[in-house]
OpenMM code with the backbone's topology and positions (N, CA, C; nanometers):
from openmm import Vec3, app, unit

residues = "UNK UNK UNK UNK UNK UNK UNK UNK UNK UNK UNK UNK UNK UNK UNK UNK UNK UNK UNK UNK UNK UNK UNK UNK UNK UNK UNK UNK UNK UNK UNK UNK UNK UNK UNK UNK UNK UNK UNK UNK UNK UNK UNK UNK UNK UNK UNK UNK UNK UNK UNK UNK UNK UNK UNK UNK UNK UNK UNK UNK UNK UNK UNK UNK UNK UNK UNK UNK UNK UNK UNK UNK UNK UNK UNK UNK UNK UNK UNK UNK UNK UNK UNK UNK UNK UNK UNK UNK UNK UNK UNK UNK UNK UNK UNK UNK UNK UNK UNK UNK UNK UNK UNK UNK UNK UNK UNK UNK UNK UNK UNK UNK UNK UNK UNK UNK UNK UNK UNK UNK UNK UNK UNK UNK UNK UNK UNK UNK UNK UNK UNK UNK UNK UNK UNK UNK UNK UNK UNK UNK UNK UNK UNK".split()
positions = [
    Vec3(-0.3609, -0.6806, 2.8196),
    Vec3(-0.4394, -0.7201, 2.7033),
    Vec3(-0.3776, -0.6675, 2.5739),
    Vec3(-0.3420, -0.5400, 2.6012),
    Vec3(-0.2778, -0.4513, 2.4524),
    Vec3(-0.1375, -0.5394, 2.4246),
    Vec3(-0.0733, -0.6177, 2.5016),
    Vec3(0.0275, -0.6896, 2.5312),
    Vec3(0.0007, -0.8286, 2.4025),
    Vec3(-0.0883, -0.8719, 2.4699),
    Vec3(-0.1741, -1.0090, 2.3786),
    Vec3(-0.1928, -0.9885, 2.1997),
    Vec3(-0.2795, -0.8891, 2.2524),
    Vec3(-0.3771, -0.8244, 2.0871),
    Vec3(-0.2121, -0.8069, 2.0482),
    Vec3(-0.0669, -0.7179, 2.0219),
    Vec3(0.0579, -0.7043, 1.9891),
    Vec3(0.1081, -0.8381, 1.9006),
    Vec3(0.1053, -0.9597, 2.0122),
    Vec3(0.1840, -1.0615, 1.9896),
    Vec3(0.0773, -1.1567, 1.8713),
    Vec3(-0.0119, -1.1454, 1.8989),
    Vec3(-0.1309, -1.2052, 1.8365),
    Vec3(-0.1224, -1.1605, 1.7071),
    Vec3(-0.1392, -1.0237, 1.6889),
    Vec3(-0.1201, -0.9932, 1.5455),
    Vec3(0.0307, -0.9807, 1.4580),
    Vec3(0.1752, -0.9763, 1.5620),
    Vec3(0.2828, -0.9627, 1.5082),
    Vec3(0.2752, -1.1969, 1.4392),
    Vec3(0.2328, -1.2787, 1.5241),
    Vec3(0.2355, -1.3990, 1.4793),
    Vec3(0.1263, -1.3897, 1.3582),
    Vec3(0.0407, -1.2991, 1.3392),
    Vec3(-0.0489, -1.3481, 1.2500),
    Vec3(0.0309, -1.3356, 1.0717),
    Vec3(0.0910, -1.1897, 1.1171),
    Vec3(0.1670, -1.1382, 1.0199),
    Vec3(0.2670, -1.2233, 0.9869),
    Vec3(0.3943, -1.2707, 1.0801),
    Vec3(0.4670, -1.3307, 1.0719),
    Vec3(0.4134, -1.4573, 1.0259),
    Vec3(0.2910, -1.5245, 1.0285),
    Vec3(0.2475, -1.6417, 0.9542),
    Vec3(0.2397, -1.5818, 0.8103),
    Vec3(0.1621, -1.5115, 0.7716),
    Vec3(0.1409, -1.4692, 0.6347),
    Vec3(0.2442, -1.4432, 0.5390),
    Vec3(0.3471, -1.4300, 0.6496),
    Vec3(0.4597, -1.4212, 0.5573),
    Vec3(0.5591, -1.5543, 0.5116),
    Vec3(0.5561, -1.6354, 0.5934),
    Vec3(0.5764, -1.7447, 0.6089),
    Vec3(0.4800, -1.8472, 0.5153),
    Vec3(0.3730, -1.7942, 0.4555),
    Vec3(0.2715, -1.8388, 0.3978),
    Vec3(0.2633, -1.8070, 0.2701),
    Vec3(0.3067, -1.6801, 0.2568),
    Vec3(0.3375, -1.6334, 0.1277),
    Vec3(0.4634, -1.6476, 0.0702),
    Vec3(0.5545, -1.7273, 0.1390),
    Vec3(0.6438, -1.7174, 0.0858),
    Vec3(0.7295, -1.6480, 0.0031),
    Vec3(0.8579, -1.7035, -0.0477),
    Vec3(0.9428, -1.6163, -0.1576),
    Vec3(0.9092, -1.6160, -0.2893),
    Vec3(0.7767, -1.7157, -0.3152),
    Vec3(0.7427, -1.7340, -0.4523),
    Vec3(0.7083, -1.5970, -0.5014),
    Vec3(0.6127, -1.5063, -0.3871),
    Vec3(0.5719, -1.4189, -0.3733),
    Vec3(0.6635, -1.3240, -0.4405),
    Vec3(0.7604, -1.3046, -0.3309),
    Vec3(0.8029, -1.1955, -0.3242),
    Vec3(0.9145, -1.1926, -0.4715),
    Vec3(0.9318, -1.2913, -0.4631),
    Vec3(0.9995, -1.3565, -0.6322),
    Vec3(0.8807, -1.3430, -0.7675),
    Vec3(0.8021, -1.3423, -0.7412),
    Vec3(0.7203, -1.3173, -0.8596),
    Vec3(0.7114, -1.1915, -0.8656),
    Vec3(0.7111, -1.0916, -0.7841),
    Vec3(0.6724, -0.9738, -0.7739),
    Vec3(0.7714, -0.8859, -0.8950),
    Vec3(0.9300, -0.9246, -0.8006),
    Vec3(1.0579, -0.8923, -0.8419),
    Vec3(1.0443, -0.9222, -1.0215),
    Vec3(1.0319, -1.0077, -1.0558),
    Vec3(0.9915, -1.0666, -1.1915),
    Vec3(0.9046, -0.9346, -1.3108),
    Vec3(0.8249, -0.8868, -1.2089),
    Vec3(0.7351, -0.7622, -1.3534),
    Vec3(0.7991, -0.6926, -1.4051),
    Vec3(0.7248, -0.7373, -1.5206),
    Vec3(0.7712, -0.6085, -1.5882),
    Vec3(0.8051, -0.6216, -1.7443),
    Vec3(0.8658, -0.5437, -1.7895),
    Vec3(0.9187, -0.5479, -1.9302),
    Vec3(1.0900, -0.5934, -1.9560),
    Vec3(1.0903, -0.6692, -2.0127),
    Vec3(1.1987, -0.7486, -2.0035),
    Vec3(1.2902, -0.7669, -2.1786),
    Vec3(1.3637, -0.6914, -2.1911),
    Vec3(1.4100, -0.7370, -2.3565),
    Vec3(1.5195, -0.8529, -2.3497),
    Vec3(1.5411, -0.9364, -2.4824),
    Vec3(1.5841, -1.0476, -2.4923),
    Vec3(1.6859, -0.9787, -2.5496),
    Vec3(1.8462, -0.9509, -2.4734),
    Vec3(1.9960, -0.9233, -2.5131),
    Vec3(2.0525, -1.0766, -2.5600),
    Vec3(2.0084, -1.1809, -2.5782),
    Vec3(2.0887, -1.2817, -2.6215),
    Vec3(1.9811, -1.4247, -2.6113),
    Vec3(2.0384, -1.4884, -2.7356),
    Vec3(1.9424, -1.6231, -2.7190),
    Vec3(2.0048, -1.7627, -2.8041),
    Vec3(2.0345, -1.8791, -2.7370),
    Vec3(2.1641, -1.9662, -2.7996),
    Vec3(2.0071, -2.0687, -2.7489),
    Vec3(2.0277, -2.1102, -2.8857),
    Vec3(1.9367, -2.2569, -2.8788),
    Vec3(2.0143, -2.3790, -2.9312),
    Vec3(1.9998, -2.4870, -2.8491),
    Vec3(2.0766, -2.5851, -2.8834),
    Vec3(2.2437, -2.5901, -2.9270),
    Vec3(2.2739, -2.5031, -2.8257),
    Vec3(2.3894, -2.4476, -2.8460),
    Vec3(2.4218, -2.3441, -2.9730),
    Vec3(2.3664, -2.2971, -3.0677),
    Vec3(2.4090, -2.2493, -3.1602),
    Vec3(2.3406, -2.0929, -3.1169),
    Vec3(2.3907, -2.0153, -3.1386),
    Vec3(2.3851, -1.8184, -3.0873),
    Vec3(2.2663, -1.7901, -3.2222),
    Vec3(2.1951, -1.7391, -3.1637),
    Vec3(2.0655, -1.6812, -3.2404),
    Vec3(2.1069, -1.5607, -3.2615),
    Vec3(2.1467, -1.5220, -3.3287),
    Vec3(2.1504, -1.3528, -3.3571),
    Vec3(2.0230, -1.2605, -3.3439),
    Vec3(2.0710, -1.1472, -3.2566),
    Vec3(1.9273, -1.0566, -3.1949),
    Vec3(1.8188, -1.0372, -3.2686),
    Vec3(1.9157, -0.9582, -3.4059),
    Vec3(1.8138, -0.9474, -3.5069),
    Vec3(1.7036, -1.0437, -3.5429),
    Vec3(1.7384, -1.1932, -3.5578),
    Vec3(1.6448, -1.3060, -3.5724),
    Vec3(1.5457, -1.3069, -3.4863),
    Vec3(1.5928, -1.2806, -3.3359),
    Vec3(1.5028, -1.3025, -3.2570),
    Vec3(1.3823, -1.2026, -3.3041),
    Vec3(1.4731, -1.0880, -3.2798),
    Vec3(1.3248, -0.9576, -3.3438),
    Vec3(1.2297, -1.0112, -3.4844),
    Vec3(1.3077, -1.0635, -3.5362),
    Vec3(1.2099, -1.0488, -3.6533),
    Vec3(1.1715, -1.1937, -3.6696),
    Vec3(1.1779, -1.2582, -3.6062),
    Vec3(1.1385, -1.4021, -3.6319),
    Vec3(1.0161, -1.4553, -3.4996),
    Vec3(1.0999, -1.4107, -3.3448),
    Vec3(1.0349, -1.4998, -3.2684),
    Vec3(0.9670, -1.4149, -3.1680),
    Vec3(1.0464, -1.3240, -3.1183),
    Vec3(0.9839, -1.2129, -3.0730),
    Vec3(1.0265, -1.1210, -3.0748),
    Vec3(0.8695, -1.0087, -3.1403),
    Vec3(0.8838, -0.8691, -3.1884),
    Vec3(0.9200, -0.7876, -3.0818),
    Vec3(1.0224, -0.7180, -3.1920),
    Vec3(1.1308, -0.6501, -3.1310),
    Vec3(1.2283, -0.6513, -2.9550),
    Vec3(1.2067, -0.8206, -2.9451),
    Vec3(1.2899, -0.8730, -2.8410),
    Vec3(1.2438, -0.8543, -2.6952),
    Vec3(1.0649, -0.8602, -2.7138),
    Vec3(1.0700, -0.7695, -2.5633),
    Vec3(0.9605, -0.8688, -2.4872),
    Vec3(0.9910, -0.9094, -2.3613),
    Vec3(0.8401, -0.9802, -2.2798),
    Vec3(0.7999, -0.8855, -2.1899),
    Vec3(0.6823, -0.9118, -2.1850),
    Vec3(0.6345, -0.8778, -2.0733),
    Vec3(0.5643, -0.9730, -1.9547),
    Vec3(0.5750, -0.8997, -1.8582),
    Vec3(0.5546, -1.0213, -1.7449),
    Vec3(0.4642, -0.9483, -1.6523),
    Vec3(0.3122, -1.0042, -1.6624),
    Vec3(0.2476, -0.9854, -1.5907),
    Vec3(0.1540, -1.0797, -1.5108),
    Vec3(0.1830, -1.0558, -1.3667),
    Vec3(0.0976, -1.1836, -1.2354),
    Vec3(0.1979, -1.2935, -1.2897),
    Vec3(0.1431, -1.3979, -1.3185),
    Vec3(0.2078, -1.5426, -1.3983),
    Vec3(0.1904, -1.5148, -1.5220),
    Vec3(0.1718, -1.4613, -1.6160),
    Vec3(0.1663, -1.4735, -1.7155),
    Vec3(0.3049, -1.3840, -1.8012),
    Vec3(0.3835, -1.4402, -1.9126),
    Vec3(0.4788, -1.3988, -1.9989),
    Vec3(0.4098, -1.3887, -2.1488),
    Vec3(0.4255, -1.2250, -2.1767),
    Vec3(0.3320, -1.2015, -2.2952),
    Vec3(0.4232, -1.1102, -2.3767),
    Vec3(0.4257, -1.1880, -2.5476),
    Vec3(0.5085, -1.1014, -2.5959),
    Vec3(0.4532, -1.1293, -2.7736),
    Vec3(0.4869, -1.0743, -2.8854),
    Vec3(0.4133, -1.0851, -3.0056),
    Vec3(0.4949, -1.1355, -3.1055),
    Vec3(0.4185, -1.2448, -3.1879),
    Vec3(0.5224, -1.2872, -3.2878),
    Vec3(0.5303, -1.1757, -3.3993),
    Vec3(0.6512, -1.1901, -3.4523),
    Vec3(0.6862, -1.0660, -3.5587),
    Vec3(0.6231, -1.0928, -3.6516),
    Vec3(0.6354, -1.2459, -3.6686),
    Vec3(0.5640, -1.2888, -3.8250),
    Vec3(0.4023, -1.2656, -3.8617),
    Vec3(0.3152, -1.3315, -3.7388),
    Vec3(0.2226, -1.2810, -3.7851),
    Vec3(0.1658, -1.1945, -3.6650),
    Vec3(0.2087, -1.1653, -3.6274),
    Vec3(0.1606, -1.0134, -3.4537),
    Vec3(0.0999, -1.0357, -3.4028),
    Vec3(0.0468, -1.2095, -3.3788),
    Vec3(0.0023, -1.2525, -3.2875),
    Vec3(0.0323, -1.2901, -3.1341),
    Vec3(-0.0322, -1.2046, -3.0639),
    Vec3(-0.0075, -1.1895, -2.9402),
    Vec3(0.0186, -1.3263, -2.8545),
    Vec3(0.1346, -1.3898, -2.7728),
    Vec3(0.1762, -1.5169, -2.7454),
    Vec3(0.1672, -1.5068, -2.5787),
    Vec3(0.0824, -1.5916, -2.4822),
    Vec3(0.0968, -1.5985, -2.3673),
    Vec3(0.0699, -1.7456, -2.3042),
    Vec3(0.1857, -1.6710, -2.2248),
    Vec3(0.2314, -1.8283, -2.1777),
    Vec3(0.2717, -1.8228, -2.0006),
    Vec3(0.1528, -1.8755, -1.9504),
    Vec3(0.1547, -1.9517, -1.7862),
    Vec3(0.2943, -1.9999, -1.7262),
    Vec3(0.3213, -1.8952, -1.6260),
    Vec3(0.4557, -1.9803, -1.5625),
    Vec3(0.4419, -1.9745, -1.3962),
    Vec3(0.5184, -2.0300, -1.3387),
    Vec3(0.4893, -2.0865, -1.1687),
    Vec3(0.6604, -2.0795, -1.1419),
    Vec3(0.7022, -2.0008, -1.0923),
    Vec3(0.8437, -1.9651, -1.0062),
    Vec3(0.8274, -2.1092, -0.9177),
    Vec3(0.9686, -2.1425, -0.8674),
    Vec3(0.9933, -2.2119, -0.7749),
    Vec3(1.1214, -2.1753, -0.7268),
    Vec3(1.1103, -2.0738, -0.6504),
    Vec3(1.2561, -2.0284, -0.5725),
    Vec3(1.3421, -2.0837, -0.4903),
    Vec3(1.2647, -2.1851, -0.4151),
    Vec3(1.2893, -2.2782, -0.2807),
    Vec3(1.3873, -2.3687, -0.3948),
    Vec3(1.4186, -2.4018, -0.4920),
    Vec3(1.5243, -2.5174, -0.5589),
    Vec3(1.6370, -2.4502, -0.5654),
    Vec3(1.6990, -2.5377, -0.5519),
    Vec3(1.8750, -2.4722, -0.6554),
    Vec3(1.9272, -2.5481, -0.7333),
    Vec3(1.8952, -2.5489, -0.8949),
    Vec3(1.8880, -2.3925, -0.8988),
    Vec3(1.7431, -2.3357, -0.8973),
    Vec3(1.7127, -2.2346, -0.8791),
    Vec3(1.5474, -2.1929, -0.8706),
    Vec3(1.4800, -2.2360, -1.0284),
    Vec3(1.3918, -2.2640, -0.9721),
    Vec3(1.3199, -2.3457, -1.1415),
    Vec3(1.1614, -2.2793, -1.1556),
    Vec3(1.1212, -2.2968, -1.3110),
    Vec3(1.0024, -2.2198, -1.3504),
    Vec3(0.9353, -2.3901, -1.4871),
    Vec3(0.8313, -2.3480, -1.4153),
    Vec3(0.7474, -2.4394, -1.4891),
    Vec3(0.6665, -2.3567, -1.5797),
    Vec3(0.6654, -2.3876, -1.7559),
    Vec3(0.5719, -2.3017, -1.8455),
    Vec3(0.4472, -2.3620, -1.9164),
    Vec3(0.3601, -2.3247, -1.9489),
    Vec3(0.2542, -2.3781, -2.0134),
    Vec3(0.2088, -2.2435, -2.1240),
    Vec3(0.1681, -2.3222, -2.2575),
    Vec3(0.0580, -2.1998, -2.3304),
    Vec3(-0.0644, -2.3056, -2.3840),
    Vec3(-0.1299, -2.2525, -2.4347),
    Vec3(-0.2351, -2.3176, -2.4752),
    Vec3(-0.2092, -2.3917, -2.5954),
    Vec3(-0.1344, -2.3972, -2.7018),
    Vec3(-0.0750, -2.4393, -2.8000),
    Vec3(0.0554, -2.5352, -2.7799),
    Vec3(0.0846, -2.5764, -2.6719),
    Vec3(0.2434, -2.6145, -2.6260),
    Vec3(0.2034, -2.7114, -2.5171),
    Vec3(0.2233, -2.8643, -2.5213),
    Vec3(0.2125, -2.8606, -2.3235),
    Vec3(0.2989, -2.7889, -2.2280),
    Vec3(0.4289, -2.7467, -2.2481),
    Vec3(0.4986, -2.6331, -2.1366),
    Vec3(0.6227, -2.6642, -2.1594),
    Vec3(0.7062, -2.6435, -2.0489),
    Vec3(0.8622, -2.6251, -2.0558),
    Vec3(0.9029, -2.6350, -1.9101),
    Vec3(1.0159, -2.6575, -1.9056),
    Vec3(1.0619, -2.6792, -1.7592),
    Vec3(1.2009, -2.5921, -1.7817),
    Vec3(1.2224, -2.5181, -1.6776),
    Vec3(1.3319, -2.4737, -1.7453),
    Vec3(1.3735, -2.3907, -1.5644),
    Vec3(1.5001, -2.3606, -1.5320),
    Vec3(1.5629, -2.2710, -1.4391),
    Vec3(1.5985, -2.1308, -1.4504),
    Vec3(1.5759, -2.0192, -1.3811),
    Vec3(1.6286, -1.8979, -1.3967),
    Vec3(1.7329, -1.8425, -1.2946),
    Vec3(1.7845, -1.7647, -1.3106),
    Vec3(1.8461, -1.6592, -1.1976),
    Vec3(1.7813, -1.5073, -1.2182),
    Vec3(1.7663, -1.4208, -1.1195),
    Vec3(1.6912, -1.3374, -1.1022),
    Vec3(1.8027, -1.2319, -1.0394),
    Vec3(1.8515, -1.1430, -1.0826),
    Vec3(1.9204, -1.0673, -1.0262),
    Vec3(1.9370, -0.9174, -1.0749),
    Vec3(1.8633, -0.8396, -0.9670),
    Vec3(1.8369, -0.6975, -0.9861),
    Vec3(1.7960, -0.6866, -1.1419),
    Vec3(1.8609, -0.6578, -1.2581),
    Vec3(1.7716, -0.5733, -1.3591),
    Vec3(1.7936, -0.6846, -1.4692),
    Vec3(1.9103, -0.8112, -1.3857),
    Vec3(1.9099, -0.9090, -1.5607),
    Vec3(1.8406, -1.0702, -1.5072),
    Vec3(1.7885, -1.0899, -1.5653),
    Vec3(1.6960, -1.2586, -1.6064),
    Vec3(1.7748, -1.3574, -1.6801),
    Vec3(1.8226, -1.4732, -1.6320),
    Vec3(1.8771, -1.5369, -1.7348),
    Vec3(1.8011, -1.6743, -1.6808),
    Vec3(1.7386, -1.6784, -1.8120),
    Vec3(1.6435, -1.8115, -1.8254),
    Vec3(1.6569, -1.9208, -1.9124),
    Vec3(1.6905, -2.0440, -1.8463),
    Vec3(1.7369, -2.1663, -1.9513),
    Vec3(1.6026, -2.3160, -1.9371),
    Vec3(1.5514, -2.2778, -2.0802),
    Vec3(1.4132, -2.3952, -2.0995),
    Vec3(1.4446, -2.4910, -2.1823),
    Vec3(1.3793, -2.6095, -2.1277),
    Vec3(1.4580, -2.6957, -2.2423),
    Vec3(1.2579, -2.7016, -2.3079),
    Vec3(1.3040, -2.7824, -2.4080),
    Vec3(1.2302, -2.7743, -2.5590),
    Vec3(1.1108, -2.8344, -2.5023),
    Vec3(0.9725, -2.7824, -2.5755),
    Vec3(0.8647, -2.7881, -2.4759),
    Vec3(0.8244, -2.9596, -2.4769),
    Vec3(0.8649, -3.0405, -2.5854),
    Vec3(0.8092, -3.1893, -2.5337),
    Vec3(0.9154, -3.2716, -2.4590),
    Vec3(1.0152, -3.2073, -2.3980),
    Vec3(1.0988, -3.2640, -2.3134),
    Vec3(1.0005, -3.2645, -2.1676),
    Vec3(1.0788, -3.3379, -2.1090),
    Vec3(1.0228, -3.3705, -1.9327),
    Vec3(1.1179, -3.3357, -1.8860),
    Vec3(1.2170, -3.3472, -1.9017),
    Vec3(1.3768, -3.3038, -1.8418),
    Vec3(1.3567, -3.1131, -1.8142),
    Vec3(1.4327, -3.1229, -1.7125),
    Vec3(1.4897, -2.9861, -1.6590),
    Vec3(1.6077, -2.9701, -1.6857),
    Vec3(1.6656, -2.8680, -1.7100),
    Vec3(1.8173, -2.8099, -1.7018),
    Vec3(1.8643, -2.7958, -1.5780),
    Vec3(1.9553, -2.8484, -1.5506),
    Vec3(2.0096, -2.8566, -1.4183),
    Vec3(2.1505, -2.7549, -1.4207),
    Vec3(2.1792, -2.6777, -1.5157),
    Vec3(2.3129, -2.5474, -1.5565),
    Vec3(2.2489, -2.4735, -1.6709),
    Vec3(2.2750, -2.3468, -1.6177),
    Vec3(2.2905, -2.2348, -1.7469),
    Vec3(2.3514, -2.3121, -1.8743),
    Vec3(2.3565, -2.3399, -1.9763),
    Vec3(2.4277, -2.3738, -2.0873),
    Vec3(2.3030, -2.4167, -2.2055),
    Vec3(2.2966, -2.4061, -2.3072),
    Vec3(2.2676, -2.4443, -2.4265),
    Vec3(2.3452, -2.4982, -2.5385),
    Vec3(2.3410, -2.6737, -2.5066),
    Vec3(2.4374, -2.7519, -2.5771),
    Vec3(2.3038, -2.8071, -2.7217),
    Vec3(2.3853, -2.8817, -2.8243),
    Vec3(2.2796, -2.9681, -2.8875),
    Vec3(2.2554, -3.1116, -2.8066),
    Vec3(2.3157, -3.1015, -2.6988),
    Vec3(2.2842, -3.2273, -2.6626),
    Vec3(2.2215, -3.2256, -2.5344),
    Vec3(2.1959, -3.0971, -2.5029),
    Vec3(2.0645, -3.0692, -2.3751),
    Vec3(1.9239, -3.0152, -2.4330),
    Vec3(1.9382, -2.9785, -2.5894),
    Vec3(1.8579, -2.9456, -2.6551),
    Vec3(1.7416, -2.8081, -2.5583),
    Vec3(1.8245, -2.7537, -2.4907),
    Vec3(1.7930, -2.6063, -2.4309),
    Vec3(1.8315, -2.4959, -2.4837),
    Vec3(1.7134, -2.4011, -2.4324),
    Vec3(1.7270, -2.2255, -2.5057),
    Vec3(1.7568, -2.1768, -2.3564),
    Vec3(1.8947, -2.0678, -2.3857),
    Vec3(1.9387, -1.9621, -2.3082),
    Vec3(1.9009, -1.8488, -2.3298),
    Vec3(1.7967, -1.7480, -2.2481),
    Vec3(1.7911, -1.6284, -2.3077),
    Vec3(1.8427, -1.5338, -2.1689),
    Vec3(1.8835, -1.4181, -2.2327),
    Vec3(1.9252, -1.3466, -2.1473),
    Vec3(1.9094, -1.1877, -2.1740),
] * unit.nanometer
topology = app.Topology()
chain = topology.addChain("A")
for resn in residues:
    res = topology.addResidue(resn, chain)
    for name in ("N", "CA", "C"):
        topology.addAtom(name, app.Element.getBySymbol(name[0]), res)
């Protein structure tokens, strides 16, 4: 019987995990505090400083559950914005929404301590299918 009850609960587990997938374990990996070292929109290089003082104060997100929360410099209004990992693609892709925006479609790579995330412009439908920020993919690279 102790044999049964073993296998019974090693499949139950092994479902849950199977159930929870890598979105999971990929969202998890994701928390945290995150600063913006670089940002090329439409191909043209945003200089850091801009970012700080223009788009976001002092270059920094934070990432908490699904949600990406960070403050505009201009007026310090606090900015959050809904996102949904999809790890299972290649390249792995993230769908965004805020309440002010319908969203963004955009791909990341996730690797140990750096994020490099490429969205294209929020009334596009198109995804980025490569890292790059051309004017003619009309996508933001941040990194």
């Amino acid at each position: 019987m102790k044999r049964s009850l073993l296998a019974f609960t090693t499949l139950l587990a092994g479902l849950s995990i199977l159930l929870a997938g890598p979105s999971e374990d990929e969202t998890k990996r994701i928390q945290g505090v995150w600063e913006v070292a670089s940002l090329i929109e439409s191909g043209e290089v945003i200089p850091i400083k801009n970012v700080r003082d223009t788009l976001i104060r002092d270059g920094v997100i934070t990432i908490e559950g699904n949600m990406m929360k960070f403050y505009n410099p201009g007026t310090n209004k606090k900015r959050e914005i809904a996102f949904v990992l999809n790890p299972d693609q290649s390249p792995k892709s993230v769908d965004m929404t805020a309440s002010d925006k319908v969203g963004s479609k955009g791909i990341y790579l996730l690797d140990g301590n750096s994020l490099l995330l490429c969205l294209c412009h929020h009334d596009s439908n198109e995804r980025p299918n490569y890292f790059a920020s051309t004017p003619l993919n009309k996508s933001s690279l941040f990194s």
